[in-house]
N, C-alpha and C positions, 0 to 999 in steps of 0.2 A: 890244520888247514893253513897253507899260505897264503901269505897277500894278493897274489894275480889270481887265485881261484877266487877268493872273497870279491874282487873284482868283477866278476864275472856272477854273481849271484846277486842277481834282481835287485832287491831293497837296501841289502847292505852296501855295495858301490855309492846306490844312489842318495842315501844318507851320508854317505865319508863322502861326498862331494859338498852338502850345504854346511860352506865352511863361514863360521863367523869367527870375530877377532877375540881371546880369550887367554891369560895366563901368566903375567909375571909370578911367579910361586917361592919366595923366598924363604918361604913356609912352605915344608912338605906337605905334600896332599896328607898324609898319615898322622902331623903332629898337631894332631890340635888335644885340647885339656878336653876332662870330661865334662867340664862347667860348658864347653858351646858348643860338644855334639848335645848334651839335653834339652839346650836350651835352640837349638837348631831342628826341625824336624827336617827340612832340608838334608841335613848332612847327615841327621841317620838313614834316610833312604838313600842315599848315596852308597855311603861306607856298606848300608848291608846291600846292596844290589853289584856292588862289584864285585861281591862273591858269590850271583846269583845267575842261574841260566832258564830261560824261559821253554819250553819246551813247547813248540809249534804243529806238533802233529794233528790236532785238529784244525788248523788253516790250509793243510795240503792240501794244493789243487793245481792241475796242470795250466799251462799257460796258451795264449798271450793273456797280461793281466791289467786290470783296468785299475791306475792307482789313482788318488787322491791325493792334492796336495791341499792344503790350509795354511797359505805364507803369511808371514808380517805383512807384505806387498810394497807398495810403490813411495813409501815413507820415505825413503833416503837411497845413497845407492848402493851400500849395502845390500837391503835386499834386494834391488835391481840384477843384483850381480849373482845373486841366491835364485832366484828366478831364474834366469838365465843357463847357470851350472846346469836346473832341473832338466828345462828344456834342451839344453843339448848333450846329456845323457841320455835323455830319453830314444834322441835321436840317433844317439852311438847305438843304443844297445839295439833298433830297429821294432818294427811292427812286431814279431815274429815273439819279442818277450814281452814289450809293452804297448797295446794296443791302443791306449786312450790316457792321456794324461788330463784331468780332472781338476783344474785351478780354481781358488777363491782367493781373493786380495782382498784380505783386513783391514789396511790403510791403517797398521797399526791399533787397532782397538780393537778390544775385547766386546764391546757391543756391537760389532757389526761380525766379527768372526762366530759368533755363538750362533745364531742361524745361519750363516754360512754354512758352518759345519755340520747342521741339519738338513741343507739342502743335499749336500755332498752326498752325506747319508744316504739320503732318499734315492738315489742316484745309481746303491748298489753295487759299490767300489771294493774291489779284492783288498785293499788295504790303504790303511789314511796315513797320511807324513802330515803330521800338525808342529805348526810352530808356535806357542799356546803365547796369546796376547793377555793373559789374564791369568793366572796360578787356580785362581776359585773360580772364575767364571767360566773354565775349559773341563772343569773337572767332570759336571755333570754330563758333557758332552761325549768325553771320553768314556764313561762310564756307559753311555749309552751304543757306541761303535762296537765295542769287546760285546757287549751282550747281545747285538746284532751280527756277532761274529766274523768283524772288520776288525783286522791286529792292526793296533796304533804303535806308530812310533815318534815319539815327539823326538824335537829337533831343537838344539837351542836353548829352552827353557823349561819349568815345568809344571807339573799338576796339583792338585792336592786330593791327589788320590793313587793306589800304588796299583791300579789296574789297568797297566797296560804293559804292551810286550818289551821293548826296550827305549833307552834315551840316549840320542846320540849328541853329544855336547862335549864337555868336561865339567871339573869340580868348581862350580862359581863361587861357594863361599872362600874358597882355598885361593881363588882367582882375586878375588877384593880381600883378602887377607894380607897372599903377595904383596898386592899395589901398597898396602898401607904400609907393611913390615921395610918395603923400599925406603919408601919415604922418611920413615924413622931412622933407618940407617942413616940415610943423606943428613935428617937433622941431626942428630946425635940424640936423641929421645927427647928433645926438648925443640918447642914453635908452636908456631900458630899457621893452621890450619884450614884450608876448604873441601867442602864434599861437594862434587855435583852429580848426581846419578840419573839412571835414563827414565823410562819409562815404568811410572808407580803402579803396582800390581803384575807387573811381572817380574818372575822366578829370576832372570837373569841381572834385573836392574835390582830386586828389595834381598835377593839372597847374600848378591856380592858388596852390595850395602852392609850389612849386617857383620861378614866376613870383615872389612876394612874398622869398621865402629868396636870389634870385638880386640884389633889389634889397639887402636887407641887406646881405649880401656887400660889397656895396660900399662902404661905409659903417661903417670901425672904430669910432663912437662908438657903433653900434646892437649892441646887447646883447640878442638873444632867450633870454627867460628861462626860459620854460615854453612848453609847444606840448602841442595836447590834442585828440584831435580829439571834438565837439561833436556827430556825426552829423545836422547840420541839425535839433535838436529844441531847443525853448525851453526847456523844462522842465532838460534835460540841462546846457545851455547854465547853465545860473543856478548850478546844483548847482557844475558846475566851477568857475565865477566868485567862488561863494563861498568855495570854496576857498581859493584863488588868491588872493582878500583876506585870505583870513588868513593866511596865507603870505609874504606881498609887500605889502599895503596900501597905503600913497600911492608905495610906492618905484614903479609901477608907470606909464610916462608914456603910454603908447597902448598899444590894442589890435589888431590885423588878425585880422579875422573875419570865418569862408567864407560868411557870410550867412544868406540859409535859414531865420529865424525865430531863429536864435541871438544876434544881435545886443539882439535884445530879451531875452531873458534874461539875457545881459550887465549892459544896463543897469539891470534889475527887481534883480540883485544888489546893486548900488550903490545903487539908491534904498532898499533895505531899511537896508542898514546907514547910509545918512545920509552917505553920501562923495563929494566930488568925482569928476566922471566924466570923464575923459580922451577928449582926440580916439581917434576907431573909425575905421579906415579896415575899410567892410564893412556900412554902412549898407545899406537895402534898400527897395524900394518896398512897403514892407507896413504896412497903415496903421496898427498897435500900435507900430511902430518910429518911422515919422513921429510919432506920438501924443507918445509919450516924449521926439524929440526938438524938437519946436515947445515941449511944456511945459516942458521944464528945460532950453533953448538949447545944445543940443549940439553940437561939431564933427564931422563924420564926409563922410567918402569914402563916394560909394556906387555900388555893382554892381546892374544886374538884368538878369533871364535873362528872357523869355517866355519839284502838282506838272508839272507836262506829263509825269512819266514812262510814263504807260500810253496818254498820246497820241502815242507815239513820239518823243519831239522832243531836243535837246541841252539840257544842266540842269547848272547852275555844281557846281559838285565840292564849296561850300563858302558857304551861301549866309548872310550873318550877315544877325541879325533887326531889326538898328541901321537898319539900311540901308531896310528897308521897311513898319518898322509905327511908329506916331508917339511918343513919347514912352518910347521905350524905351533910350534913351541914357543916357550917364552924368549924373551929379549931385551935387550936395553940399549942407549944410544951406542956402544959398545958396539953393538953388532947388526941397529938396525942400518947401518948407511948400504950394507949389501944388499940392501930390500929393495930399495930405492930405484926406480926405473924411470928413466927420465922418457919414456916415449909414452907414459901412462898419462891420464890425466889427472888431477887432485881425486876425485871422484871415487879413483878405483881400491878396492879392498884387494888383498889378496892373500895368499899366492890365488893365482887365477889358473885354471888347469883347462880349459876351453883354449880352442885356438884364434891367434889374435886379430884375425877377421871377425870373430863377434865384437872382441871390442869397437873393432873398428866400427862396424855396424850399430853400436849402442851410442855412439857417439864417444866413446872412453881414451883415445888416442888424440894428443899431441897434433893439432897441424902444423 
């Protein structure tokens, strides 16, 4: 099956569109020791689901289809931007495939997403797209859609539990492994070290967590000295930062950062006080962050994140977004200055695949 056909079928399009930021891999997705796939339950559903395919013939059903979606929501603008993809997909692909698009905004928490996504339920949706706020708090939920016969497909992050149809994302622990393995290189195996990671209890902030802490480990000269988590907010992100310089100041030789807008608050702390900025493994394709670092030559590692199910058909268990949408691979300062689009605002994630009248519309463009 080729790409312009996958295109063209329903859920799978519309998942390879919710692109979040995800992936310096300096570390192959494949090499990791057998001490942190056991000690990972994360990565063994990973590792056995890429060799796995879901078999949908009991979801078949002809269309138009009423989908579900359960986002992060209106946190940052990331999701803004994730929202947005949804909504003008939905509008590409017309009435005719998708009759009703079905929104809950989390506002980033798993306490308000968990009856959300009972309301959604109740609602009667051909299939739910969850972006799971919570690892254990979404699981029961998700357990409950499949046995009401809604195929899930999380987005992003994930469950703790392996019933559901596919995950569209990439390898996260492999993803904060990268960042860390980065950063080691820069040091020479040897400094001292910050973690700041996003949002606690979910799969994408506590997985790649784990991933980046399993490369240190290795490495007695790396010295993590503070660890904070940032919940993917700039604003939050700076606050901390500033902290932490006064605290630590130059003793401080790199950073690993879960990305997310926080990288750029990072660096807005440093440039306030007038201080050398140390290699970031956790750079991000957002163009406030390339901004900052095209302007003051920064080093940094960087991650980004961007169905045939209801036409009956088989769908990989694990389907990453590297692999099918362009430019959404890893990078470093090396290569992100092509990223860089000076008509975007700080604000914008990308690659953006929407035409640039929505940005205009959202407010995301340059006057």
């Amino acid at each position: 099956m080729n790409i312009q056909y996958k295109l063209k079928s329903t859920l799978q399009v519309y998942l390879a569109l919710m692109i979040l930021t995800i992936g310096f891999t300096a570390q192959g997705a494949e090499e990791f020791t057998q001490e942190e796939i056991n000690s990972s339950p994360y990565l063994q559903s990973v590792l056995k689901r890429k060799g796995e395919q879901y078999d949908t013939s009991k979801f078949r059903k002809p269309g138009p289809y009423r989908i579900a979606i359960a986002a992060q929501g209106t946190s940052n603008s990331w999701s803004a931007l994730f929202d947005e993809h949804a909504n003008w997909y939905t509008e590409e692909l017309g009435k005719e495939v998708i009759s009703e698009l079905l929104y809950a905004d989390a506002q980033a928490s798993a306490d308000k997403q968990v009856p959300q996504v009972e309301d959604l339920l109740a609602q009667e949706p051909d299939a739910l797209i969850l972006v799971p706020m919570g690892a254990a708090a979404l699981s029961a939920p998700v357990e409950r859609a499949m046995a009401q016969g809604v195929p899930v497909i999380l987005c992003a992050s994930a469950v703790e539990t392996d019933n559901f149809v596919t995950e569209v994302g990439t390898n996260l622990y492999a993803s904060g492994a990268g960042l860390a393995n980065y950063m080691v290189q820069k040091l020479g195996g040897n400094g001292k070290v910050l973690m700041m990671t996003g949002i606690p209890g979910t799969s994408t902030s506590d997985v790649m967590e784990a991933g980046g802490k399993a490369v240190f480990k290795k490495y007695p000269g790396i010295e993590v000295i503070a660890e904070q988590p940032g919940n993917w907010s700039t604003a939050e992100a700076k606050r901390i930062m500033e902290t932490w310089l006064v605290k630590y100041g130059d003793s401080i030789d790199a950073i690993w950062s879960g990305g997310a807008q926080m990288s750029q608050g990072i660096v807005s702390a440093y440039l306030d006080k007038g201080m050398k900025i140390p290699p970031i493994g956790g750079g991000e394709f957002a163009t406030g962050f390339l901004r900052q670092a095209i302007e003051n030559d920064l080093d940094y590692g960087a991650w980004q994140y961007p169905v045939n199910i209801l036409r009956g058909r088989l769908v990989p268990r694990f389907i990453d977004f590297v692999d099918h949408i362009p430019d959404t691979g890893t990078f470093s300062d090396l290569e992100g200055r092509k990223y860089f689009n000076k008509e975007w605002s700080d604000d914008v994630f990308g690659p953006i695949l929407f035409p640039k009248e929505r940005l205009k519309k959202l407010g995301y463009l340059r006057k």
